[in-house]
C-alpha positions as MATLAB code, in Angstrom:
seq = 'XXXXXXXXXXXXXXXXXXXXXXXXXXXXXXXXXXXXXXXXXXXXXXXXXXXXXXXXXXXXXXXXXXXXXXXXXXXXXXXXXXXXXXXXXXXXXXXXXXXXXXXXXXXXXXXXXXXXXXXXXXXXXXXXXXXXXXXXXXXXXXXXXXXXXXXXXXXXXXXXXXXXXXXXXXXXXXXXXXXXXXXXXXXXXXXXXXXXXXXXXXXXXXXXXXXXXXXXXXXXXXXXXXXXXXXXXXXXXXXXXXXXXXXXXXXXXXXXXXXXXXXXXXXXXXXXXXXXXXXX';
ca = [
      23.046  -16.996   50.152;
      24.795  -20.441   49.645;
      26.049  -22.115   53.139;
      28.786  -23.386   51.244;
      31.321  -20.741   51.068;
      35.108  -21.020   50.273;
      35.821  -17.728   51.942;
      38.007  -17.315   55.021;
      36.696  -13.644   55.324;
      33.633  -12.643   56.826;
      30.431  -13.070   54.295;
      28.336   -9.628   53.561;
      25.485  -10.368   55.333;
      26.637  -10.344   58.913;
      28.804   -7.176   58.802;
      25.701   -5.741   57.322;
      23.821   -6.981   60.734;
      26.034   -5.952   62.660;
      26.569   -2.554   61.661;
      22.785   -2.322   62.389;
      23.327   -2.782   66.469;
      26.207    0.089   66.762;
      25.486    2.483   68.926;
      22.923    5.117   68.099;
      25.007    8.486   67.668;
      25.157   11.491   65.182;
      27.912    9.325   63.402;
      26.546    6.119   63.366;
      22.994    8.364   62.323;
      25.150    9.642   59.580;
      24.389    8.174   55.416;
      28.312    8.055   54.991;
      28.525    5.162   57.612;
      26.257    3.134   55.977;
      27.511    0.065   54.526;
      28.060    1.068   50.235;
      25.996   -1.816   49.481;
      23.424   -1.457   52.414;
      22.747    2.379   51.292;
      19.784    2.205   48.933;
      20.243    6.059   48.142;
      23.435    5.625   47.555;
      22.371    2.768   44.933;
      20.113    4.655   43.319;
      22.581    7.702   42.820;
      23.101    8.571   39.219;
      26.753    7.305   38.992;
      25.712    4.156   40.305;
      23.384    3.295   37.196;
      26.231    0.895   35.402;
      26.088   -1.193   38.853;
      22.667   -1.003   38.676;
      22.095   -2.325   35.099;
      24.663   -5.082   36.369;
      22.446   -5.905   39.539;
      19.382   -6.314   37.085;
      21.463   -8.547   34.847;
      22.587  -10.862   37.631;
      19.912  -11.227   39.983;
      17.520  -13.459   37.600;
      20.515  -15.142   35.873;
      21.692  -16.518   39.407;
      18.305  -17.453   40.219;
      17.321  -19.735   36.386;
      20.470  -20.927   36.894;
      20.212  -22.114   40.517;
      16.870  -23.604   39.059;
      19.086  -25.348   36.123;
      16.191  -23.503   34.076;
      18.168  -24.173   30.220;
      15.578  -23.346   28.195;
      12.461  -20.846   27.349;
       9.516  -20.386   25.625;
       8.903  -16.668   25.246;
       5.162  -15.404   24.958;
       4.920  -11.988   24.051;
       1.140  -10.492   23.691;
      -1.402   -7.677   24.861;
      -1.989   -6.830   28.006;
      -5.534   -6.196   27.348;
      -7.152   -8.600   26.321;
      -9.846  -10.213   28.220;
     -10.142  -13.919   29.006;
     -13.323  -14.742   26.874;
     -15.897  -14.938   30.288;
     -14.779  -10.848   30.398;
     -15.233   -9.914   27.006;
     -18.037   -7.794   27.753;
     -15.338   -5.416   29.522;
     -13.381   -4.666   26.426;
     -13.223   -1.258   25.250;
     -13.366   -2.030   21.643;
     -15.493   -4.985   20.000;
     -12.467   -6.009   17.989;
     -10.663   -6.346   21.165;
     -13.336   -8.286   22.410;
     -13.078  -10.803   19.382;
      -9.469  -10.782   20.082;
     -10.238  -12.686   23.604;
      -9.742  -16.376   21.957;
      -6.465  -15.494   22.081;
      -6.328  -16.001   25.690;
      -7.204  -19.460   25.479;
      -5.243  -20.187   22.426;
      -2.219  -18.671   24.609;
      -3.524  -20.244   28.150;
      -3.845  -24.387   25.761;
      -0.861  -23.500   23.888;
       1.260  -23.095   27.600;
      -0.417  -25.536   29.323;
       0.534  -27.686   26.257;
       4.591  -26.626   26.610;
       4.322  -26.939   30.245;
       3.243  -30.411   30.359;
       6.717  -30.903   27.699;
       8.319  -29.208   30.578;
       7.513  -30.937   33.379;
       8.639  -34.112   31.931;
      12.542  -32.796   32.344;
      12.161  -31.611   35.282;
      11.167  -27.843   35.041;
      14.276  -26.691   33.191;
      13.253  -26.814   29.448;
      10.745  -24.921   27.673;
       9.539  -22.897   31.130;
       7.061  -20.338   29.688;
       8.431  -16.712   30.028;
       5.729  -13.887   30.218;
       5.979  -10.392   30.949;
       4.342  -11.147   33.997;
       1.318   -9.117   33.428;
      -2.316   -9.177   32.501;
      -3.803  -10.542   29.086;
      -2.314  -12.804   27.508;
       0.732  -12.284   30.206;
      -1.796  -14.034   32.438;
      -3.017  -16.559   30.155;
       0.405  -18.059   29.537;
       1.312  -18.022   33.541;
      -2.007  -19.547   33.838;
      -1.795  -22.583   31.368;
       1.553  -23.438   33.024;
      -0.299  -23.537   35.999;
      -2.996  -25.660   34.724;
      -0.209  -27.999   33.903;
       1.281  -27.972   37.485;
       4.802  -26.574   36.042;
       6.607  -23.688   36.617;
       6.359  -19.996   34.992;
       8.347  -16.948   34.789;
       7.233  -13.616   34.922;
       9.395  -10.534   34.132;
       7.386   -7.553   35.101;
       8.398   -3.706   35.044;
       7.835   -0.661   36.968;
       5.631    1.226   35.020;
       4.208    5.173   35.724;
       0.550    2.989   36.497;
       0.152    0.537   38.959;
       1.603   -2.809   38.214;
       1.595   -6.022   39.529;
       2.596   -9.475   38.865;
      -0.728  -11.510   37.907;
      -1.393  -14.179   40.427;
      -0.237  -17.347   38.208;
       3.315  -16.447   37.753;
       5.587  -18.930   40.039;
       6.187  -16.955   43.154;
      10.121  -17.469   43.210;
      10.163  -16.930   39.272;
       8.928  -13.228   39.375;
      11.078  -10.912   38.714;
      10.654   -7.426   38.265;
      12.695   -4.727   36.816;
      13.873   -1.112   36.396;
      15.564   -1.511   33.002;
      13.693   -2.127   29.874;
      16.920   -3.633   28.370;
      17.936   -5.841   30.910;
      14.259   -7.279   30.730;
      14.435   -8.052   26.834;
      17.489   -9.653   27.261;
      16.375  -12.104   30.027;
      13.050  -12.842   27.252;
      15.453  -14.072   24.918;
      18.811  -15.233   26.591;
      17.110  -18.576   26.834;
      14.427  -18.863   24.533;
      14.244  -21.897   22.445;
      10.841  -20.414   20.707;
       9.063  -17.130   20.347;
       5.386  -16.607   20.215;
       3.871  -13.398   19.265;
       0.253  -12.362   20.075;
      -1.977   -9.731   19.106;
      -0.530   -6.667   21.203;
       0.045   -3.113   21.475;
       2.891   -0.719   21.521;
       4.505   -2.999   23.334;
       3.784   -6.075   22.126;
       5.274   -4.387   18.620;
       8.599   -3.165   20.251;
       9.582   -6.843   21.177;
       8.112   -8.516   18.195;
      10.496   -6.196   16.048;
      13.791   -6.142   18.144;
      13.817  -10.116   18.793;
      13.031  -10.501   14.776;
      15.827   -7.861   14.307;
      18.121  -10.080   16.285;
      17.415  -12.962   14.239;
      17.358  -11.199   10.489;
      20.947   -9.406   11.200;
      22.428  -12.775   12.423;
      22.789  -11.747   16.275;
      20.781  -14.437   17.768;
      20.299  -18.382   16.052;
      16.835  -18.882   14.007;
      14.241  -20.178   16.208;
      10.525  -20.975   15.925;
       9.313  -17.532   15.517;
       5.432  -17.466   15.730;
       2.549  -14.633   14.938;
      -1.062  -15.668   16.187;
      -3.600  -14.717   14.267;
      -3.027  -14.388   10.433;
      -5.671  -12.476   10.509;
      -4.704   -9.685   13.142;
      -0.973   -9.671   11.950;
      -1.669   -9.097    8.023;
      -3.583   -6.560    8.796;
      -1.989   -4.363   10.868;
       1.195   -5.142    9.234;
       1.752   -4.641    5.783;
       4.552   -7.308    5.654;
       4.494   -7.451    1.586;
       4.558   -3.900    1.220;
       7.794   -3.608    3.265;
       9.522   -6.563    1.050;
       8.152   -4.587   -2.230;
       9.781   -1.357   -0.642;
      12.905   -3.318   -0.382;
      13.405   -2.168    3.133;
      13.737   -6.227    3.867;
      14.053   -8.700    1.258;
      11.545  -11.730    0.617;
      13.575  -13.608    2.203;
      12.854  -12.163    5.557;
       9.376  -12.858    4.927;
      10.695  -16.740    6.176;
      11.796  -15.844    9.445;
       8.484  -16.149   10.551;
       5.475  -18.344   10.964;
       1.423  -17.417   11.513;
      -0.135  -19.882   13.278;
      -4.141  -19.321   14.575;
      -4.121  -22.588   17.302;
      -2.053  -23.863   19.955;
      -1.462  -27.175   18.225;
      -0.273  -25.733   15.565;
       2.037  -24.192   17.298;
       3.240  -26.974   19.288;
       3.772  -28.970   15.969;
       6.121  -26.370   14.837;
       8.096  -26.200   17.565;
       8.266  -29.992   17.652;
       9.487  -30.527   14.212;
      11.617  -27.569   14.184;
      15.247  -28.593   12.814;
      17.835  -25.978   14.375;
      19.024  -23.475   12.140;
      22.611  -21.428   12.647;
      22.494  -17.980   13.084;
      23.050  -15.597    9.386;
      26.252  -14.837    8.188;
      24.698  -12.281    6.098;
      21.787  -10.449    5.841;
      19.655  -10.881    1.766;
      19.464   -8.146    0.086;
      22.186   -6.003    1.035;
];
């Protein structure tokens, strides 16, 4: 809580302690005394949900911006793959070949994290979803840079926990899937893409969806792994079908390396959101 407030009235914090050495009695025992914003049931009560969503927006905005945290780079990818000395635990052997993508991912932050640390921590701070794979690989290769990471995790049916590279005071962790994609992308200034799941899918397609119907400005948009990405994604076939137009086809960039990467977000000359959207 800031020290520093303008306030004549009494801040939250000590009513909320002091309502917490009243006398024990039936009333005081009672859920309708509670402080409103002390009452977690009461919080998580159905009607409260719009607060809730509000709460979820809010709490890591304050926080980046108490950090003066202005910019992102957003690192979407698979939670399971294995750094390469664990390959041998894969389930599949293609997802075992898939584990150079953890060091491609762990270089290719380490890389942007050294870029960050030169202004201070508050440009191009690696975002990750906080988890394992390449989640862990990106928190990591900040790390190995001696910058800062972010990790927005989510509570999930399974156990789930931030991985152990993620800057302490920069995880986050939420209840709302929505809330979360919007904190990936209020900030990001690029947007890498590794091989991935269900998951990895859902935010490839709504942030490229942002960017093809004009509601978020072009930025480096990059698939690694050619390979991976042309073939389980028929990308021609879906500009043939006319569902997109060829143009879309531009939005987006494979890369297989972490320099290559890094180039392209070096060299890459903004570009204003659409105004319209090709072949409609």
């Amino acid at each position: 809580m800031r020290e520093d407030r303008l306030s004549p009235f009494r801040d939250a914090q000590t009513d909320r302690s002091t309502a917490s050495e009243v006398p024990d009695t039936p009333q005081t025992r009672s859920s309708a005394y509670r402080l409103a914003f002390a009452d977690d049931d009461f919080l998580c009560r159905d009607e409260l949900r719009p607060v809730r969503l509000q709460l979820e927006l809010l709490k890591p905005e304050m926080i980046m911006t108490e950090r003066e945290i202005t910019s992102t780079i957003v690192m979407f990818g698979g939670a399971r793959i294995p750094e390469p000395a664990q390959k041998h635990t894969a389930r599949t052997e293609t997802l075992a070949g898939l584990s150079k993508y953890y060091d491609e991912a762990r270089e290719f932050a380490r890389l942007m994290t050294e870029k960050s640390n030169q202004t201070g921590c508050r440009e191009n701070v690696i975002v990750t979803g906080g988890g394992p794979g390449v989640m862990e690989a990106g928190n990591r290769g900040a790390l190995d840079a001696g910058g800062y990471s972010i990790g927005l995790n989510i509570v999930l049916p399974h156990e789930q926990a931030p991985n152990l590279y993620v800057t302490p005071d920069l995880s986050f962790n939420f209840h709302y899937f929505a809330i979360r994609k919007m904190h990936f992308l209020m900030r990001a200034r690029a947007i890498t893409i590794f091989p991935g799941g269900f998951g990895t899918m859902d935010e490839l397609f709504e942030s490229l969806t942002l960017i093809q119907t004009g509601r978020m400005e072009r930025v480096p948009f990059l698939l690694f792994g050619r390979e991976f990405w042309e073939r389980v994604i028929n990308w021609e076939a879906l500009a043939d079908a006319g569902t997109i137009s060829d143009e879309d086809l531009d939005l987006f960039r494979f890369v297989d390396t972490a320099q290559e990467a890094v180039e392209i977000i070096e060299n890459w000359e903004p570009a204003p959101p659409r105004d319209q959207i090709p072949g409609r």
